[in-house]
N, C-alpha and C positions, 0 to 999 in steps of 0.2 A: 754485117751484124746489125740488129735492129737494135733500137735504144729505147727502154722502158723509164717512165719519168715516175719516180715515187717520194717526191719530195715538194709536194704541192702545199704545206705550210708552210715554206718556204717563199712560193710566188706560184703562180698560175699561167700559161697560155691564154690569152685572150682569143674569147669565145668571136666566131667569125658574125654574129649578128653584134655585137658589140662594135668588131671592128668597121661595120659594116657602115656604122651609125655615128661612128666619128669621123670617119675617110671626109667627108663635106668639108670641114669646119676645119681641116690643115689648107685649104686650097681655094673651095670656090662659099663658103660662110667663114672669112676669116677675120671676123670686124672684131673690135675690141667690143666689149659687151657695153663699157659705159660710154660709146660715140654713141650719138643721136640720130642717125642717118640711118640706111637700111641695113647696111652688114651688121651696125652696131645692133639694131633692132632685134635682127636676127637671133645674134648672140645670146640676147639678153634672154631673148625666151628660149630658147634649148635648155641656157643656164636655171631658166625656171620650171623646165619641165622634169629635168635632171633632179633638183630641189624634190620636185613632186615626189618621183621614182623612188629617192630614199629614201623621204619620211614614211611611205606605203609599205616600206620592206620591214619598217621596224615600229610603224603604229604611234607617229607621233604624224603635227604638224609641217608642213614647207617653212614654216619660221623658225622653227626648230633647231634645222639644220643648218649649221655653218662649215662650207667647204676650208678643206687646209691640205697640203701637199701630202701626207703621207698620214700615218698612224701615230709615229713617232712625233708628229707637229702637234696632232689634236691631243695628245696625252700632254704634252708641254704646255700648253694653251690651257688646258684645264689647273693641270697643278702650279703653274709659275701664275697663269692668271686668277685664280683664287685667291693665289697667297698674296697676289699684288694687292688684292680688296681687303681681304679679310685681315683682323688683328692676330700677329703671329701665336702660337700655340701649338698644338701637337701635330703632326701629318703621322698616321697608320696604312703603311699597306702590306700586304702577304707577303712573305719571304721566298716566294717563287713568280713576282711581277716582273716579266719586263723588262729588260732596261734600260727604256726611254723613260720607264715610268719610277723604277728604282733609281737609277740617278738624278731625275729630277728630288725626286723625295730627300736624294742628299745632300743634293744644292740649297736646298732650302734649308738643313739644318745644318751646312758648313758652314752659309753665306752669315758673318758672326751680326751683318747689318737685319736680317732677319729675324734670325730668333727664334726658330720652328726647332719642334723636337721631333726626332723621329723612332717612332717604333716600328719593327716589323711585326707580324703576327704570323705564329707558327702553323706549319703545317704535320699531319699528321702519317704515317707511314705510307699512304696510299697517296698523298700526297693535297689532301681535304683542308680547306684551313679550318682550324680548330676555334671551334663556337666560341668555346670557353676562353680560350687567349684572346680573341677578339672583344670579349664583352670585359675581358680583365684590362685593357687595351684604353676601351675607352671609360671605364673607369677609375684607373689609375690618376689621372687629371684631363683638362679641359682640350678636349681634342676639336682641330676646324674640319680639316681632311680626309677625307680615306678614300684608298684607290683600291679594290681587290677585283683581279680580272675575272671576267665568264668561260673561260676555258684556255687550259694554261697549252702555251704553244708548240713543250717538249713531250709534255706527255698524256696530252688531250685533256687532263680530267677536268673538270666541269665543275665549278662551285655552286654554292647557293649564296648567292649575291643577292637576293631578296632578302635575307633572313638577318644578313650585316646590315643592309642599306638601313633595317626597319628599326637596328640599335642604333647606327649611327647617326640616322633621323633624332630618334628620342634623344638621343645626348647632346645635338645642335651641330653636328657636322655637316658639310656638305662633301656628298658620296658622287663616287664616281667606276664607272667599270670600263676596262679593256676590252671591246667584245671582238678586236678583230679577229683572231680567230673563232670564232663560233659562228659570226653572220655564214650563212648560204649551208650549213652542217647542221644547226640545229635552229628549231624557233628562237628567234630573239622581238622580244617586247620590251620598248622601253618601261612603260606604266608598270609591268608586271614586274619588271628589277628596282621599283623603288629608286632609283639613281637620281642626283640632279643632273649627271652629265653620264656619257654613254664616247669610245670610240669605236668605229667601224672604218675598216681600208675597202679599196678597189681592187687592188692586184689578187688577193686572197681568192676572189669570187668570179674568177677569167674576163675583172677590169684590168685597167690600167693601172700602171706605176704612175704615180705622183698624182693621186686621187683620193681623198680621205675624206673623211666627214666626225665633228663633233656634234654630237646631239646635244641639246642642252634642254634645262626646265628654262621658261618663256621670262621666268621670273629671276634668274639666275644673272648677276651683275658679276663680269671676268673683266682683266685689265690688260687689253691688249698685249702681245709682243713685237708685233709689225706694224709701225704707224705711218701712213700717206691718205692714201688717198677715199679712206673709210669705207673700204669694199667689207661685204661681209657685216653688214650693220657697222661698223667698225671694228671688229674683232679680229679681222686680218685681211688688212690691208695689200693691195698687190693686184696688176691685173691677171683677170682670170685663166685659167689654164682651162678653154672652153671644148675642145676634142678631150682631154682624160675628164673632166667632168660631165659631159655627155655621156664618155664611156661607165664612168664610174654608176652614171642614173640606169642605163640600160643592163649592168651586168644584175644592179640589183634587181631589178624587175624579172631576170630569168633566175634566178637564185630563189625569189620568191615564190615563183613559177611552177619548180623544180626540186624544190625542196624535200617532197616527201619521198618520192621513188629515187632522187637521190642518196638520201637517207639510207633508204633500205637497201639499196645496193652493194653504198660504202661498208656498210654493218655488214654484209654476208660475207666480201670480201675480207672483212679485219679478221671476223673468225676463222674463216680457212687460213689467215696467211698466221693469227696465232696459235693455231692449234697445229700447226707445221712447227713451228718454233720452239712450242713445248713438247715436241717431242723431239725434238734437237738438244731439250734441257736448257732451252732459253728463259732468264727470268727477266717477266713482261712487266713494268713498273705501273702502278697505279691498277694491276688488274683488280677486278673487285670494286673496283669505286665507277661514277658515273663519267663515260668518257666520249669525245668526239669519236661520231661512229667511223674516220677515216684514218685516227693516228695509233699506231702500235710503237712504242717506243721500249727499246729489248738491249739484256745483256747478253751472249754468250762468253761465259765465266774464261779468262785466260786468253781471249783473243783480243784483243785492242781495237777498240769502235774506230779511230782514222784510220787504222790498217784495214780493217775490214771496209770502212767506205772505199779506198782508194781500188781495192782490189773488186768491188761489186761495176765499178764504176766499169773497170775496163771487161767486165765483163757483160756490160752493156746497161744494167740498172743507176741509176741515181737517185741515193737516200743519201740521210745526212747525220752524224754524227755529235747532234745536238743542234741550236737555235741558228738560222745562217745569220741572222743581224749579228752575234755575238762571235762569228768565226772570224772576226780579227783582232780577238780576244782568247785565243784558243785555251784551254784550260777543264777544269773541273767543272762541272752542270753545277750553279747553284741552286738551281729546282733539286734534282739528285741529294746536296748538301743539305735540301734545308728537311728532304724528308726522312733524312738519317740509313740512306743506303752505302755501304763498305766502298773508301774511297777505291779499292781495287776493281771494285765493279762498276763504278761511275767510268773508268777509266777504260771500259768495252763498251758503251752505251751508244747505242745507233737506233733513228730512228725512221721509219718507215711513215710516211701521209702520203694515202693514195684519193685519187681527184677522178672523176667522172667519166674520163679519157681509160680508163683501166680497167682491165679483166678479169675474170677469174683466173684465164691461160697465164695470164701475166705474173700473177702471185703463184701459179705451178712453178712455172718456170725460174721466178725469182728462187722459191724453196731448194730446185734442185741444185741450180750456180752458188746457194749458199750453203747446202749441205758439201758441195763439192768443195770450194775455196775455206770453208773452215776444214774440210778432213786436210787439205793440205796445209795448211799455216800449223794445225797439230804435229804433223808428221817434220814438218819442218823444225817445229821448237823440239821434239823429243830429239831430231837428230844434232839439235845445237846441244844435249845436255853431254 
């Protein structure tokens, strides 16, 4: 049985030129980057060229960029290191962030030595954060923070994160956005999002696990969370993890590469595989609003999204059933919660992110194994009544 992978906001396969280009640096470049000698030398410049790779992908400077192990690091680093500068006050972000980024937002307004308030700002049925609550947000009182992501990771859609940054500027906050998933799906400009901080991952764009990067504005003062030996300008300390930051530079530059006829691809694909599903009588969340061209995230009313993952699973597909950082957390989507969809229906919710590796055969195929595995899970409940 062959195995279809459709859960690539989940993680990626690492792209064989990627791989190709950190193979050196586990074996015969394996100096630490800050030895003085040659291997160390080595290091240091790959570490620099990698730097280059991802300020290129997203339109800022190599100083710009501060490596950090994951997504989940560079979102912490931003929010815990803000709040370590800044005088406590309000942190706002979307009620469908994240939650490396949502639980930091709560630490900071638990922690009673801090003093941060936190609001979230709503979202609207399609799942958009709504202008209005955001500008009610930060006029309510004096807000430092705000984190609202570039594309949310259950159901693709796509914010306008320019349009917050440009309030939260005018009102003295410093802005920040999630953009892991969108890097390598759709243009991402930092200048153009208004941000003073921006996160992008590796694994998302067929880099590596344990490769991330925070962008930052040049001007922007953060208070470390990891302190030695001041890698990082000091921002995070630790020696380098110099093969997944090689990888993480190369995947961006083919992301960057690749971008358009990627694009266009994933979008042909979404539509066939959603307009299968509507006519299965699936209802596709956020349809109508502006979304990553590679995620379709779907109910079929009365069937149960882990029962239906578990059953596509063995029938050779792999989708997921909402966010996998959050699957050992199992429960209700609060993306789903926060955009006011019937908790019966949250509770069949599966979603489909297909990656550059995929077909159209592939989304045929997927439609018929799951017109066939939901007629049986039917036949099966009618015979339990």
């Amino acid at each position: 049985m062959t195995y279809t992978y459709f859960d690539h906001n989940a993680t990626t396969a690492v792209d064989d030129e990627v791989l190709d280009a950190m193979l050196p640096y586990f074996q015969k470049e394996f100096g630490n980057a800050s030895s003085r000698h040659v291997r160390g030398i080595a290091a240091r410049q790959a570490i620099n060229r990698a730097r280059e790779q991802v300020a290129e992908a997203v339109g800022v400077q190599p100083a710009q960029v501060v490596f950090t192990s994951g997504g989940s690091e560079a979102n912490n680093l931003f929010m815990l290191g803000a709040a370590g500068y800044l005088k406590p006050s309000r942190v706002i972000v979307s009620s469908i962030e994240h939650p490396c980024v949502m639980k930091a937002a709560q630490e900071l307004a638990r922690n009673p030595d801090r003093k941060w308030d936190l609001r979230r700002i709503a979202v609207d049925a399609l799942g958009r954060v709504e202008a209005a609550d955001a500008e009610r947000a930060l006029n309510e009182r004096t807000a430092g923070l705000v984190s609202v992501m570039l594309a949310n990771n259950e159901t693709g859609v796509i914010q306008d994160v320019a349009a917050v940054a440009e309030k939260a500027r005018a009102a003295g906050a410093w802005v920040h956005t999630d953009a892991v998933q969108a890097l390598g799906k759709i243009p991402v400009n930092f200048a153009a999002l208004k941000v003073h901080a921006m996160t992008i991952s590796g694994h998302k764009i067929n880099g590596p696990k344990g490769a991330a990067a925070l962008i930052m504005d040049k001007r922007l003062p953060l208070k470390p969370m990891i302190f030695g030996g001041g890698h990082e300008n000091g921002l995070r300390s630790g020696t380098e993890n110099v093969p997944a930051i090689v990888g993480f530079g190369v995947a961006c530059a083919l992301a960057r590469k690749r971008i358009t006829e990627s694009a266009s691809r994933l979008l042909a694909m979404r539509t066939q595989l959603e307009q299968g599903l509507r006519e299965m009588g699936a209802v596709v969340f956020g349809l109508g609003a502006e979304r990553l061209p590679n995620t379709c995230y779907f109910s079929l009313e009365g069937i149960e999204g882990d029962t239906l993952v578990v059953r596509m699973d063995k029938a050779g597909f792999a989708v997921a059933s909402g966010a996998a950082c959050s699957s050992v957390n199992p429960g209700r989507s609060h993306v789903l919660e926060a955009m006011g969809v019937d908790p019966l229906l949250t509770r069949c919710a599966v979603r489909v992110s297909l990656g550059n590796s995929n077909s159209p055969e592939q989304v045929d195929s997927f439609l018929q194994s799951l017109r066939s595995i939901t007629d049986q899970l039917k036949q099966m409940s009618m015979a339990a009544i």
